[in-house]
N, C-alpha and C positions, 0 to 999 in steps of 0.2 A: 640412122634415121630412115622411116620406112614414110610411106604416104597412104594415103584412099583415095582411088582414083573418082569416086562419087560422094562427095563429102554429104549432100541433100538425102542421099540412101545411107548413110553411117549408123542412125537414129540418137546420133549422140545432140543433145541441148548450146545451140552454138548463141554467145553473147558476145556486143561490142564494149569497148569499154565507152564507161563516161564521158570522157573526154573528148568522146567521137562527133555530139552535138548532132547526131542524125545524118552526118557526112556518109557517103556511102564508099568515100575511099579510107579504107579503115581493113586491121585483120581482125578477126572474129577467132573464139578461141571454146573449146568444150570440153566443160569436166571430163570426168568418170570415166576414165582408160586408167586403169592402173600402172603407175609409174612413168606416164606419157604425156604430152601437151598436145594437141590437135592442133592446129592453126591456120585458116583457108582463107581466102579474099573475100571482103563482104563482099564485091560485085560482081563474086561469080559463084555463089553458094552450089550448082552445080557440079563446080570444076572438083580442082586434085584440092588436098587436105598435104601439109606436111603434119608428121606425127615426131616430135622432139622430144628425148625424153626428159622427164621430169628434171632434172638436177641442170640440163645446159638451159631451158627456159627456165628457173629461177636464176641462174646465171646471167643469163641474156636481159633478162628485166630488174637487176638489182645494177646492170652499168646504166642501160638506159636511165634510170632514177640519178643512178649520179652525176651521171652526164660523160660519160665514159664512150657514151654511144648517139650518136646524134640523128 
């Protein structure tokens, strides 16, 4: 797992999900890194960025859906 220590200077497109309801405690998540997940705090769009790759965040988010992950 690597990171971006300026996730606001990356230029990648960062969304929350739905579910977030305009909450700002929330992770924020952005395409287009090939075979990568971005993932940074909404309330510190500044800050560091973890970059996960691709196969352990669809991992990661196929327990949370089950409830594997709380």
């Amino acid at each position: 797992m690597t990171h971006i220590v300026d996730a606001s200077a990356s230029g990648l497109a960062w969304t929350k999900s739905s579910f977030s309801g305009g909450n700002n405690n929330c992770l924020e998540v952005a395409r287009g890194l090939s075979g990568a997940m971005p993932v940074r705090d909404s309330k510190n769009p500044t800050g560091p960025a973890l970059v996960v790759p691709a196969g352990a965040w669809t991992a990661f988010v196929g327990a949370v859906k089950s409830g594997d992950v709380a």
